[in-house]
C-alpha positions as CSV (number, residue, x, y, z in Angstrom):
1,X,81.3,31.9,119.5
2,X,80.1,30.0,122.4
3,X,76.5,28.6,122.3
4,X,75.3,27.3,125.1
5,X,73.2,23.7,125.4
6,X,69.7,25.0,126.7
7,X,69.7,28.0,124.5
8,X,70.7,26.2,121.7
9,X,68.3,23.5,122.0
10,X,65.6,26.5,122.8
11,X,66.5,27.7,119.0
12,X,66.2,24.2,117.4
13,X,63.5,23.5,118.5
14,X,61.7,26.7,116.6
15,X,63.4,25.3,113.5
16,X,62.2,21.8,114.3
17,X,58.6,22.9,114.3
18,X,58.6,22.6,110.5
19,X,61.1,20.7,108.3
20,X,58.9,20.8,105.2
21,X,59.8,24.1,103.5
22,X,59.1,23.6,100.2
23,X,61.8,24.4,97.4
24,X,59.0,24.1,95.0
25,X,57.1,27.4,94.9
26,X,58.6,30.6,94.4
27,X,56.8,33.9,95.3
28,X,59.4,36.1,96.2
29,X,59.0,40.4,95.1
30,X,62.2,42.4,95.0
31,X,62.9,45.4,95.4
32,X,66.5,47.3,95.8
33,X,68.3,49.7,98.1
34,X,69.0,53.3,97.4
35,X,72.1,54.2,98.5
36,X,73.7,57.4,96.5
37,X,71.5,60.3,96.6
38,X,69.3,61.1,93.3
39,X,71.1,62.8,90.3
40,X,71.8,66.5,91.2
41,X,69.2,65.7,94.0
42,X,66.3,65.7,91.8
43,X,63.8,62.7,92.5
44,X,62.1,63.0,89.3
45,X,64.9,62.1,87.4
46,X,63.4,60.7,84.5
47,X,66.3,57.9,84.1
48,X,66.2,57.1,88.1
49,X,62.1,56.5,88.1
50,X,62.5,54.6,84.7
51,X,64.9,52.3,86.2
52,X,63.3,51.9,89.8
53,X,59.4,51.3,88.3
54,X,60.5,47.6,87.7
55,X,60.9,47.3,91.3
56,X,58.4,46.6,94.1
57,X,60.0,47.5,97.4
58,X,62.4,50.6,98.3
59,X,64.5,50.2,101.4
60,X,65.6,54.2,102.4
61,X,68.3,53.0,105.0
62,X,71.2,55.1,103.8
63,X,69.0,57.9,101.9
64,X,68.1,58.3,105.6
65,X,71.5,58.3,107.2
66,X,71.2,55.3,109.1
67,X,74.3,54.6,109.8
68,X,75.5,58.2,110.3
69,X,77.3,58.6,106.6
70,X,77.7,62.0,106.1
71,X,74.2,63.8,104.9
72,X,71.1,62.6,104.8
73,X,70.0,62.2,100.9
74,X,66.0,62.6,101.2
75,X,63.5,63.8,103.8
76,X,60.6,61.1,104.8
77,X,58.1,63.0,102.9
78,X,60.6,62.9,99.6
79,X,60.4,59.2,100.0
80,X,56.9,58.3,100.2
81,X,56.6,60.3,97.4
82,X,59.5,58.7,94.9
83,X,57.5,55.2,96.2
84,X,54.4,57.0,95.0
85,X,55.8,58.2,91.9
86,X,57.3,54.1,90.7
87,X,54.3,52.4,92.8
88,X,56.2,50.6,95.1
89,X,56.0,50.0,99.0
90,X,58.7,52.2,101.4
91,X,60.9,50.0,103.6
92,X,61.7,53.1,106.5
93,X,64.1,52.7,109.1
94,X,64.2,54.3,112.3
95,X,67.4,56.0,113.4
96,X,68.4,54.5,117.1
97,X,68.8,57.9,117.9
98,X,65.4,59.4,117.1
99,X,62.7,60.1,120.0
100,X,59.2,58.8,120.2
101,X,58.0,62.4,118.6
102,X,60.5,61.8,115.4
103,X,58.7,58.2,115.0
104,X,55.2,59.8,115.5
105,X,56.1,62.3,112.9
106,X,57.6,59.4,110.5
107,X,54.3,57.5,111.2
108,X,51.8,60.2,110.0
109,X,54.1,61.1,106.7
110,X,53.7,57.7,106.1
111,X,50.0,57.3,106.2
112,X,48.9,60.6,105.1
113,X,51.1,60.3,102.0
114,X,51.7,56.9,100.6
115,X,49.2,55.4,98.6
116,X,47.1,53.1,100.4
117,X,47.8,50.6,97.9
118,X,51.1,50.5,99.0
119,X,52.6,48.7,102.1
120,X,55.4,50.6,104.8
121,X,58.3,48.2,106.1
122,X,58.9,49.7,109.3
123,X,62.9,48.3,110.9
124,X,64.8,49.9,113.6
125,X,68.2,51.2,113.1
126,X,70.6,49.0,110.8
127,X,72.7,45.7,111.4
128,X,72.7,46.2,115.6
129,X,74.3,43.1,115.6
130,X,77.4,44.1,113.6
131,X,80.3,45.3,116.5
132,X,82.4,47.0,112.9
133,X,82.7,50.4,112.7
134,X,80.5,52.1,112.8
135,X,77.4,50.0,113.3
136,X,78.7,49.5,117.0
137,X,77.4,52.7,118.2
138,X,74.0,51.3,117.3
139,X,74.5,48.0,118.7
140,X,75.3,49.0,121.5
141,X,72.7,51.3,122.2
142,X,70.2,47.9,122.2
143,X,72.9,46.8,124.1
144,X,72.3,49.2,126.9
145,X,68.5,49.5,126.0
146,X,68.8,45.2,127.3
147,X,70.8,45.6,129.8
148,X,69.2,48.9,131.9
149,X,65.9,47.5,131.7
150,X,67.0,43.3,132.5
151,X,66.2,42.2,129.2
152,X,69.2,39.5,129.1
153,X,68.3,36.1,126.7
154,X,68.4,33.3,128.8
155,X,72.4,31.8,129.6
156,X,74.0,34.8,127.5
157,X,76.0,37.1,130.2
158,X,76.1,40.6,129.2
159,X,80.0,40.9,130.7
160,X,81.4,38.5,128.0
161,X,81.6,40.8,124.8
162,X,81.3,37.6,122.4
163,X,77.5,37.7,123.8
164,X,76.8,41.5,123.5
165,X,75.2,41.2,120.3
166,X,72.9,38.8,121.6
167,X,72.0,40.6,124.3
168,X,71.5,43.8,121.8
169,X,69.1,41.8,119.8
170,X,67.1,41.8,123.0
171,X,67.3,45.9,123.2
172,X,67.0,45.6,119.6
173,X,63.2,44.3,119.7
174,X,62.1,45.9,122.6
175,X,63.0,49.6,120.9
176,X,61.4,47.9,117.8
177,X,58.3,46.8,119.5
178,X,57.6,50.7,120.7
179,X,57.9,52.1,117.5
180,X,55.6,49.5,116.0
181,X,52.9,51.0,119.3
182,X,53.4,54.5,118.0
183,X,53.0,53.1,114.2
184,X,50.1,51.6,115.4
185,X,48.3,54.6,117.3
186,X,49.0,56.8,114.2
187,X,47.2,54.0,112.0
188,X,44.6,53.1,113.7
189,X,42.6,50.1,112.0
190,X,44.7,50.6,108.4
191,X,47.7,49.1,110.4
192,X,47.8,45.8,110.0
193,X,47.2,46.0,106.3
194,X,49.0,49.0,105.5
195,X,52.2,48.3,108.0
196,X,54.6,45.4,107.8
197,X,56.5,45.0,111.1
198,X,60.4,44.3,110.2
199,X,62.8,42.2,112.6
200,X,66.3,43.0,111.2
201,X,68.1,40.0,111.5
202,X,71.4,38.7,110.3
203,X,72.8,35.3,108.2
204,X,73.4,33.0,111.8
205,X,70.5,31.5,112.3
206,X,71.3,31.4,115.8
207,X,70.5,34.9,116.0
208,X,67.7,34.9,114.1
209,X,66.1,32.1,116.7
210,X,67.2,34.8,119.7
211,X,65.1,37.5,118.2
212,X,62.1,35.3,117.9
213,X,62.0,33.8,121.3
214,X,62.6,37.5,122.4
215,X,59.1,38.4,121.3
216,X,57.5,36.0,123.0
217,X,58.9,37.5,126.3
218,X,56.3,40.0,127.5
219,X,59.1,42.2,129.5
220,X,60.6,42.5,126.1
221,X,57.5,42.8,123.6
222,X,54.6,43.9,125.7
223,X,51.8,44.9,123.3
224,X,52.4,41.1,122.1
225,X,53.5,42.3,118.6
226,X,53.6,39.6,116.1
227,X,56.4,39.8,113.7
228,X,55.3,40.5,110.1
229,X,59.0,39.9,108.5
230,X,61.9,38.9,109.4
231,X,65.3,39.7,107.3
232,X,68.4,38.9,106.5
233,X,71.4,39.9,104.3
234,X,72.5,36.9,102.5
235,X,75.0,38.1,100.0
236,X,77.7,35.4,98.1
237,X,81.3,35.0,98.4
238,X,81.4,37.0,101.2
239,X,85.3,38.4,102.1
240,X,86.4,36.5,99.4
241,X,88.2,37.3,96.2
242,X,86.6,37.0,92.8
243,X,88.5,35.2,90.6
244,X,86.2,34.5,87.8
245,X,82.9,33.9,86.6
246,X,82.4,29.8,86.9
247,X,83.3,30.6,91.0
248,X,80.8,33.7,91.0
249,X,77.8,31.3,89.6
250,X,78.7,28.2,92.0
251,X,78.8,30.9,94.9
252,X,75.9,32.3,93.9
253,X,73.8,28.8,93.1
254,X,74.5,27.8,96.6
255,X,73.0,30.6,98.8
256,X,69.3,28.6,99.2
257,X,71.6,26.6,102.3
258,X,71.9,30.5,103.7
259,X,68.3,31.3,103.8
260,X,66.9,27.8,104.3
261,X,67.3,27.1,108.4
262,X,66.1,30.8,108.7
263,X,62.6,29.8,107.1
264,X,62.2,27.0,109.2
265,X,62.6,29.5,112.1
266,X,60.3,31.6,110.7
267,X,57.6,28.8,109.7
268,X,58.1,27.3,113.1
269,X,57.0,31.1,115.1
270,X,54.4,31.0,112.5
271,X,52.5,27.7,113.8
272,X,53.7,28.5,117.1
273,X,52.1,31.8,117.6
274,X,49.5,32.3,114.5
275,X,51.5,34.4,113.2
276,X,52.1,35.1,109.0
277,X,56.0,36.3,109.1
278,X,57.7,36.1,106.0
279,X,61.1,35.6,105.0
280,X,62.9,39.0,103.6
281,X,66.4,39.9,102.6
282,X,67.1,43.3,103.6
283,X,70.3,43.6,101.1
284,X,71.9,40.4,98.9
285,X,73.8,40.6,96.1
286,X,77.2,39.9,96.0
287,X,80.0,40.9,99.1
288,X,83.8,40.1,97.4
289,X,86.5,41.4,99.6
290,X,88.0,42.3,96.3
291,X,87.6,42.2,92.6
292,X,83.7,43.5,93.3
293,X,84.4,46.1,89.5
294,X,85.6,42.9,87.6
295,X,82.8,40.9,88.9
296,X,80.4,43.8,88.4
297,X,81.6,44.6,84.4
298,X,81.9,41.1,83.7
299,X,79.0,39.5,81.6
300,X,79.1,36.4,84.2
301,X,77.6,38.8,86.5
302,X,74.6,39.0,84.9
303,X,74.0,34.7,85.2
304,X,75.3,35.1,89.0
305,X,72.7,37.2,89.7
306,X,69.9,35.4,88.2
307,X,71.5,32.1,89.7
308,X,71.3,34.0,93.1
309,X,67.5,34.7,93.2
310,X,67.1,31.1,91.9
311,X,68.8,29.9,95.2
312,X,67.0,32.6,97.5
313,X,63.3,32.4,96.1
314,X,62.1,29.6,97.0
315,X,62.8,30.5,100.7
316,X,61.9,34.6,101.0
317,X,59.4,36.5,100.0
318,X,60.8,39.7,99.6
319,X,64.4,40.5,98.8
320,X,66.0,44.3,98.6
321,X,68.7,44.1,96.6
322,X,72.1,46.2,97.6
323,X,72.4,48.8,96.1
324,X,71.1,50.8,92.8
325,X,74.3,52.7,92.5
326,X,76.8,53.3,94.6
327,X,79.1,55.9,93.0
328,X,82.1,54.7,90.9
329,X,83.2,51.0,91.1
330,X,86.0,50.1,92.4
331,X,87.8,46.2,93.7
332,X,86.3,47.0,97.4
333,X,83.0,48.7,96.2
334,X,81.3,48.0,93.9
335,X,78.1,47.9,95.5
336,X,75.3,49.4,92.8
337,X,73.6,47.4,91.0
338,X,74.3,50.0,88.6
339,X,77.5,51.9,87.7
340,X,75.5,55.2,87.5
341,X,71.6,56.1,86.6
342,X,72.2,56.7,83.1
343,X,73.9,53.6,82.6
344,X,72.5,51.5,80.0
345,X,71.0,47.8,81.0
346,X,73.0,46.1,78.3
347,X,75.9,47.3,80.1
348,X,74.8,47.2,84.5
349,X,74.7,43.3,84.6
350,X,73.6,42.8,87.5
351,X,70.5,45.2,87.1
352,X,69.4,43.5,84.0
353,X,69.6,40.3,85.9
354,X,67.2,41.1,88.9
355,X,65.0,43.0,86.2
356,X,64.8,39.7,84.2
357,X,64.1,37.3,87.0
358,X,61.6,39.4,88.6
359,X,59.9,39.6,85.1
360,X,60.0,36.0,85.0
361,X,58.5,35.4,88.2
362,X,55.3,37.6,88.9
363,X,54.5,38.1,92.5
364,X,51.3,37.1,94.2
365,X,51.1,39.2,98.2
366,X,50.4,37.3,100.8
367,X,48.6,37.5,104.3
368,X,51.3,39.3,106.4
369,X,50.6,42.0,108.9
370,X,46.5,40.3,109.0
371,X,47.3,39.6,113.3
372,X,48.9,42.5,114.5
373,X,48.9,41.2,118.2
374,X,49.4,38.0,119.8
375,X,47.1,37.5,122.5
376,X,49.2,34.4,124.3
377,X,51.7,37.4,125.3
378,X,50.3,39.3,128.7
379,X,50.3,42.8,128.1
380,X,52.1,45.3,130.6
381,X,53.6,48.3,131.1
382,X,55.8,49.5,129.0
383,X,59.4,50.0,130.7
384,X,60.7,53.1,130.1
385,X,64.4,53.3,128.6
386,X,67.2,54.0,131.1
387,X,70.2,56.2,131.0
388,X,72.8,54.7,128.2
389,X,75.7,52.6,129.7
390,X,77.9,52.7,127.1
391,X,77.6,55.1,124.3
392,X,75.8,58.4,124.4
393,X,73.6,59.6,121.5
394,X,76.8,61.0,120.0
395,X,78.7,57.8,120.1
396,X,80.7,59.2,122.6
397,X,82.0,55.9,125.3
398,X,80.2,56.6,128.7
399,X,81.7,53.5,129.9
400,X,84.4,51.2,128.9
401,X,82.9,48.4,128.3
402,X,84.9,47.1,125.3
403,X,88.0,47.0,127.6
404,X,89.8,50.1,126.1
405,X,90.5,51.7,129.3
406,X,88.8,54.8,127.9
407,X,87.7,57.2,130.6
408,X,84.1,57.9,131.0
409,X,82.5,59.9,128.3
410,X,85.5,60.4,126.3
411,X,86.3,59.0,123.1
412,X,89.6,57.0,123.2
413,X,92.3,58.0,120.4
414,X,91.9,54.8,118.7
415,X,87.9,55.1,118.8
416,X,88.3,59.0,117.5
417,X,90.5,57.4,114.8
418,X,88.7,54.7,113.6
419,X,85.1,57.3,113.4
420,X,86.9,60.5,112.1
421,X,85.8,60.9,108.8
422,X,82.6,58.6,109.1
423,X,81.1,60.4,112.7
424,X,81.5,63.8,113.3
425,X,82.4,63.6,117.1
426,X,82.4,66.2,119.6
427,X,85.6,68.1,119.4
428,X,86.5,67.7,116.5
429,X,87.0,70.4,113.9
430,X,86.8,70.9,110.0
């Protein structure tokens, strides 16, 4: 990936604005994804809401289809109320393909059903920087969201693919920054206590700086929207193969390096702007490229995972474990945290781990989400989306912009091959 000089030296300098992050304190809350949908879709499974009342944040993104796996597990009202039922806050995404009326109807479930003592994590979409299938269709929607309305980051060009995810992260906070407006209007004076305003991130820090110096561009973020968190996903021994237990707990020991430069980016748009952004991990946990069921049976698991939020908390606030369960293990997914609901704690590892820690560290909430705008941005006129460039809402390639040859809005073979079975794309039968 090329960087180039000014841009990068734009970026350093947000981390250079603080080089003291302490290591010392550790305040961090977690919380956990839910991924496979309740047992025989009942909610109030008594085993599911025993097991998820020692957590403090639920993140919905696949129980809401995010990423266009087939069928979405729970409505927005069935949410709020599970988070209501185990007292913790609802982290919502937004689906890139939903109109301003789905948010506004997302926005009043959420505040005339959660508990007021609980707080809504509001992200858009999932992972628009990730070009794999089949987050692409997302990414490139910000893409074309960027591009249609001249939202390009400074010396990244928008015809050299190896920048398009950058430039995404541009479309990516300007969609953001419109849902947290209709958020707002719905919320009235509760929002900046009741709301937390996500920036979904990823692990280069380089990214992470993009987004930040995209709020501060008024054309981008025009309300002046201050960031409340900003996430990552820093998981351990990423697309490598487990090979036993002493390499798990090294792996895992050594993710503080991960998250560190992104809190100096975050504590450096804090004294920049006033702001009180936190440090969050939208997923973590571990990401082998195989051996993930040995890992996950093993008892090492269990010291991996503790080592992990040792490493991590002193530098987040807030960190969503991936994933409760995730249907049967396997070597390429073994994702849940547990095997299966009714599994016992003795026997999910990796549960018992992050039940442990957080029971070892209590969690004291801090001041996010108290400055909801930032007056140093001018506030203008909102630009109103243009017609997509390269995707439609269906996923369907309006343009070839990825250099497949593929004829305008048609899905190449290879595209229709690689999404069958994930997307259900026009033309295509049972």
């Amino acid at each position: 990936m090329k960087i180039t000089a000014v841009c990068a030296a734009v970026v350093l300098a947000l981390f250079m604005l603080d080089e003291t992050v302490s290591a010392a304190t550790v305040n961090m809350k977690v919380g956990i994804n839910l991924t496979e949908g309740p047992p025989g879709g009942n909610v109030n499974d008594a085993g599911l809401l025993s097991d998820l009342g020692h957590m403090k944040c639920l993140r919905f993104m696949d129980w809401q289809s995010i990423n266009d796996w087939p069928g979405r597990q729970a409505s927005d009202e069935e949410c709020i109320r599970f988070c209501n039922a185990v007292n913790a806050d609802a982290w919502m995404c937004i689906k890139h393909t939903m109109s301003d009326d789905e948010i506004r109807s997302m926005a009043r479930t959420v505040r005339d059903n959660l508990e007021t003592g609980l707080k809504c994590y509001v992200e858009f979409s999932n992972e628009t920087w990730n070009s794999a299938n089949p987050y692409y269709i997302q990414m490139y929607y910000c893409y074309d969201l960027a591009v249609n309305n001249g939202l390009i980051p400074p010396n990244y060009n928008p015809a050299i693919e190896d920048h398009h995810r950058f430039v995404a992260a541009w479309g990516h906070v300007y969609r953001v920054a419109q849902a947290w407006r209709i958020f707002e209007e719905e919320f009235g004076s509760s929002f900046p206590t009741r709301v937390r305003k996500v920036l979904g991130s990823c692990v280069e820090a380089m990214y992470t700086g993009n987004m930040l110096v995209a709020m501060e561009d008024s054309r981008v973020n025009p309300h002046g929207y201050l960031a409340d968190v900003v996430a990552i996903a820093p998981y351990f021994g990423h697309e490598a193969a487990y090979s036993n237990a002493a390499s798990a707990f090294s792996a895992a020991q050594g993710m503080g390096v991960v998250a560190a430069p992104h809190k100096r980016a975050v504590a450096g748009y804090n004294t920049k702007n006033g702001a009180h952004a936190i440090l969050a991990g939208y997923e973590g946990g571990q990401h082998y490229a195989s051996g993930q069921d040995l890992f996950s049976r093993s008892s090492g698991a269990y010291d991996a995972y503790k080592a992990y939020l040792d490493a991590v908390g002193p530098y987040m606030d807030l960190m969503c474990m991936y994933t409760y369960t995730h249907w049967s293990y396997s070597s390429e997914h073994s994702w849940g945290c547990k095997e299966s609901t009714g599994q016992s704690n003795s026997q999910a590892h990796k549960f018992r781990a992050i039940i442990d820690w957080a029971g070892d560290h209590p969690y004291t909430e801090t001041p996010v989400g108290t400055a909801p705008r930032r007056s140093a941005v001018a506030v203008t006129a909102a630009v109103a989306p243009a017609g997509l460039a390269v995707f439609d809402l269906q996923g369907r390639r309006v343009v070839a912009a990825k250099g497949t040859g593929c004829a305008q809005g048609v899905v190449c073979a290879a595209d229709r091959a690689a999404l069958r079975g994930v997307l259900r794309l026009p033309g295509d039968t049972e």
